[in-house]
N, C-alpha and C positions, 0 to 999 in steps of 0.2 A: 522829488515829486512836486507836482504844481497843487494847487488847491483850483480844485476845478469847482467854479459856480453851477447854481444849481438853473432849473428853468424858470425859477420862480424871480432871478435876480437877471439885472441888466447885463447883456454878454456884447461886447466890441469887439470885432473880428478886423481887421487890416486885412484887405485881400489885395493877390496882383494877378493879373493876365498879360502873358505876354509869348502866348503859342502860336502868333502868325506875324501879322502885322502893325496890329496893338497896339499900344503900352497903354496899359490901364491899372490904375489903384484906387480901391474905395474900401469907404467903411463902414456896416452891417451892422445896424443892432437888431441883435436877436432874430436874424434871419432873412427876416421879409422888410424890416425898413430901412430903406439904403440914405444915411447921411451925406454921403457924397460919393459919386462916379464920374471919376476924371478920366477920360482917354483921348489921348494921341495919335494920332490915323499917319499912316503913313502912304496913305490910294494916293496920293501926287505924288512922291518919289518913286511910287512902282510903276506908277502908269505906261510910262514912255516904254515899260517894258515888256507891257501886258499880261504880267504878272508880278508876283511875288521872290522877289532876287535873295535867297535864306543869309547871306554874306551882309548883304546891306544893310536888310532888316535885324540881324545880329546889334552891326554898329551903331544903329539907329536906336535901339532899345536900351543900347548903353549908357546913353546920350543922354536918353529921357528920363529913364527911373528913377533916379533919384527926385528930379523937380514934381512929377509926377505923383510919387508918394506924400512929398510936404504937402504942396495943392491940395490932394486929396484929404491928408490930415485940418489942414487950414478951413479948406469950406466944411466939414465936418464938427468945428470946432473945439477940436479935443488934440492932447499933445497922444506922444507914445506911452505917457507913463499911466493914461486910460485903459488901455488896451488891454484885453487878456487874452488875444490868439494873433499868428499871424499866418495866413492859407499863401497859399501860389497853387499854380494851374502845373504838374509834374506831366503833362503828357494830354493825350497826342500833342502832335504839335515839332512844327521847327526844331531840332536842339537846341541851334546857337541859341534861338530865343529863348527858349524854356530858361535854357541856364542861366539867361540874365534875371529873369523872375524869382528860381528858386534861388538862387546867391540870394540875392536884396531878402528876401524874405525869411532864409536859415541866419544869415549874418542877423537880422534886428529879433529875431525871438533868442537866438543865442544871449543876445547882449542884455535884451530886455527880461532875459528870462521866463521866459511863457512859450507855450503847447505852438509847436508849428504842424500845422495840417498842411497836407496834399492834396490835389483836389483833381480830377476826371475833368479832362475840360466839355468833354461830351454830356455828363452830368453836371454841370453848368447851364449848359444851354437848357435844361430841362426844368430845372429852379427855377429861369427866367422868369418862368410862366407864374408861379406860385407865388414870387415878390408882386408882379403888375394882376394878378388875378385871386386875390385870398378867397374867392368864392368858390371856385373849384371844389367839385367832391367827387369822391371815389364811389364806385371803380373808374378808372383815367383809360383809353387809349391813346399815348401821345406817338406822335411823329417829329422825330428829331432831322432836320436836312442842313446843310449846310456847305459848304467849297469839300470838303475832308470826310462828312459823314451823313448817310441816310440808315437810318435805325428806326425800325417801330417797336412799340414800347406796350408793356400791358402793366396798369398800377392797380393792383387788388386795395389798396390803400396808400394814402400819399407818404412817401421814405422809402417803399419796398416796391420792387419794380421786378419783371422777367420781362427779358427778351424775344419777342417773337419772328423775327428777321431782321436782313439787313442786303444792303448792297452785296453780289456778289462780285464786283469791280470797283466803275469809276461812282464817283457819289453826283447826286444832283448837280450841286452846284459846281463840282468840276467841270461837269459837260456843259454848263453856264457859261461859265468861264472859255473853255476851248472853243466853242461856237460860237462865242461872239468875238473871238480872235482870231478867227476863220473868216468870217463876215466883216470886220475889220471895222468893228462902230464903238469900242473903248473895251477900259474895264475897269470897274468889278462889273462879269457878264452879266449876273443877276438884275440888277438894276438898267442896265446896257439897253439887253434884250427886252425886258418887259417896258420898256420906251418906247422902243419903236413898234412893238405886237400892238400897240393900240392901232397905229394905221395900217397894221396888216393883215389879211384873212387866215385864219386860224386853221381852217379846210382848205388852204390852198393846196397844201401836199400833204399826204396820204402816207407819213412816215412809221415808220416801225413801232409795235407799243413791250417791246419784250417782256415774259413772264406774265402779262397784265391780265392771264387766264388759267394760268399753274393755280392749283389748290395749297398754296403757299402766303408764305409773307416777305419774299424777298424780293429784293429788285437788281435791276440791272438796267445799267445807260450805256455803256461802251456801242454793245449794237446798234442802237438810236444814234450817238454819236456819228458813227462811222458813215450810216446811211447818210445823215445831212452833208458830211464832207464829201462822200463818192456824187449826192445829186447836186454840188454842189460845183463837183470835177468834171462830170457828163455833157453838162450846160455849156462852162467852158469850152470844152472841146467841140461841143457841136458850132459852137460862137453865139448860141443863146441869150437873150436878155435874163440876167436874175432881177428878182422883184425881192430884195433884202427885208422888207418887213412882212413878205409873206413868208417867204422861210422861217424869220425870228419868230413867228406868230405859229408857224407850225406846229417850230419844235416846243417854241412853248407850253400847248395844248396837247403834245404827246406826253408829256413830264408828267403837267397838272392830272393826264387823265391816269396813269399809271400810279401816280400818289393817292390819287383820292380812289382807286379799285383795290388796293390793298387799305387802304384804312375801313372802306366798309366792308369790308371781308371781315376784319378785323371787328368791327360793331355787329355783324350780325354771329358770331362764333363767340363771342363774350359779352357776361352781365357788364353795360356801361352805362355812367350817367353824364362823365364829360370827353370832351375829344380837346386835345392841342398840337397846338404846330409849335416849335420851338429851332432855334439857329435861323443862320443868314435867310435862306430863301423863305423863311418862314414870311417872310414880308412883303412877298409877291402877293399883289392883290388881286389878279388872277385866282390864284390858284385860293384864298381866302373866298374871296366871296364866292366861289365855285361849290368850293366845300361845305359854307355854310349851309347854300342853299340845296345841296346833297342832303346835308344833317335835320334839312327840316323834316322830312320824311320819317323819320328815325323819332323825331321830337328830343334830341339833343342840339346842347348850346357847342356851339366851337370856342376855343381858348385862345388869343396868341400872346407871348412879347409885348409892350409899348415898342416902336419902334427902336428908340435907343439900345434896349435891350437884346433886341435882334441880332445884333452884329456879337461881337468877343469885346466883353467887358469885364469888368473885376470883381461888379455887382455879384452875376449868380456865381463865381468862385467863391464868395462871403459868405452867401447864403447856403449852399451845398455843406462850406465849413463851419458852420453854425450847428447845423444838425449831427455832423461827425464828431462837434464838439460837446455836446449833449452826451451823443455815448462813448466818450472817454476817447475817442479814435484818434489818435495824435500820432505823428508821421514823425522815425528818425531825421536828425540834419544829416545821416549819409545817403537820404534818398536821392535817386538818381531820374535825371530826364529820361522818359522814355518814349519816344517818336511816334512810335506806331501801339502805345496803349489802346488797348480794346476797354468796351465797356463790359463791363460785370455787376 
């Protein structure tokens, strides 16, 4: 049995991330202050192939994890024998990758003798917010987006959370990603697209906004998706000029407006006092300052990430296993990666 500290005493967490593209390790005291977040990007080796190659990225994580960890230990200024947890990200996410994280991570608590936690990388992304924003107070609406997931969130109090929808397909930032590899202006789309939306008219087409009037909370892009490719195949064959940042700018504004009609669904159906965006698209400034200026009506603040934050780091892994480590919640070393983990 370990001797678990209490809250009243200093807690070091080791976390790692490494469910995409990644490699990331840092180290958390006590939740919200992160000593050091070292990550590794791997957006130049994927590029050329506009996207994410799981094989590469595998070897690629191999590569890095270890230097990655020390770095991380190093500017933290603490060895392992500080330490008393070590977290990794079990899911969603890649395999190959996963499995290079949870290895590194069951191997040094095994050895080191301390609690390994598991950690929801979707519940990561949701931390983010709570490390770069300690003012937040409950009740929360959050909106979690990202390449892999759109989820809204309802927090009666910050640690306990219900689900109030979620994608019934592709997620935001998938269709990020596929449209601007359609349109053929780089990737990660996210970033891509809301580049070029600055010089393009936002109402130039009149694209699909699906579900964005269902008395629900869920979402759906594939349709939106598909309409941009078919108005995109039309053109072509008529021999059409396309105007590339009126599309990106389109479909941008169909995303933004579909995100932000379920999150005020969402404040006007629930007692709330903060709203956040959390994962990658969460950094669209678009869709930020859109929503703010939605929430002023409402007389609520918006939340987001620092931008670092934004993307798959090791930080809110640390932080999520902070709190799991408070109530005793410690993860066998036979846990297993699990690809397609939902949140609960």
């Amino acid at each position: 049995m370990y001797r678990k500290k209490s809250s009243e005493e200093d807690i070091l967490i080791l976390a790692v991330e490494t469910s995409c593209d990644e490699t990331s390790a840092s180290v958390v005291k006590n939740g919200l202050e992160v000593l050091s977040n070292v990550v590794a990007s791997q957006v130049e080796l994927h590029r050329k192939y506009g996207g994410v190659v799981p094989e590469i990225a595998s070897r690629k994580h191999l590569e890095l994890i270890n230097p990655v960890i020390e770095e991380a230990l190093l500017e933290a200024g603490i060895g392992f024998a500080d330490l008393d947890a070590v977290a990794a990200t079990y899911g969603p996410g890649l395999v190959g990758g996963l499995l290079v994280g949870l290895s590194a991570a069951k191997a040094l608590a095994y050895v080191l003798d301390i609690p390994f936690i598991g950690v929801n990388h979707i519940t990561g992304h949701i931390y983010s917010n709570f490390i770069s924003n300690k003012e937040i107070k409950a009740p929360v609406v959050c909106l979690t987006i990202s390449g892999g997931h759109t989820v809204l969130l309802y927090f009666e109090k910050l640690g306990d959370y219900r689900i109030l929808g979620g994608t019934k397909d592709d997620a935001a930032g998938e269709a990020f990603d596929k449209i601007a590899r359609v349109l053929g202006i780089g990737y990660p789309g996210g970033p891509a697209i809301e580049k070029i939306s600055k010089s393009g008219n936002p109402a130039a087409v009149d694209f699909p906004r699906p579900l964005i009037n269902e008395e629900n909370y869920d979402f759906s892009f594939s349709g939106l998706k598909t309409a941009v490719i078919n108005y995109l195949h039309n053109r072509q064959q008529r021999g059409e000029e396309v105007n590339i940042a009126d599309v990106a700018a389109s479909f941008q504004q169909a995303v933004i407006d579909i995100l932000i009609a379920k999150i005020i669904r969402a404040v006007e159906n629930n007692p709330v006092n903060s709203v956040i965006l959390s994962g990658g698209v969460s950094a669209n400034s678009a869709l930020k300052s859109q929503l703010a200026e939605k929430l002023k009506g409402y007389n609520l603040p918006l939340y987001t990430p620092e931008l670092s934050l934004c993307t798959d780091n090791a930080a809110m892994i640390g932080s999520v296993a902070y709190f799991k480590y408070l109530k005793g919640e410690f993860s066998p070393l036979s846990l297993s990666a699990r690809a397609n983990l939902k949140l609960y």
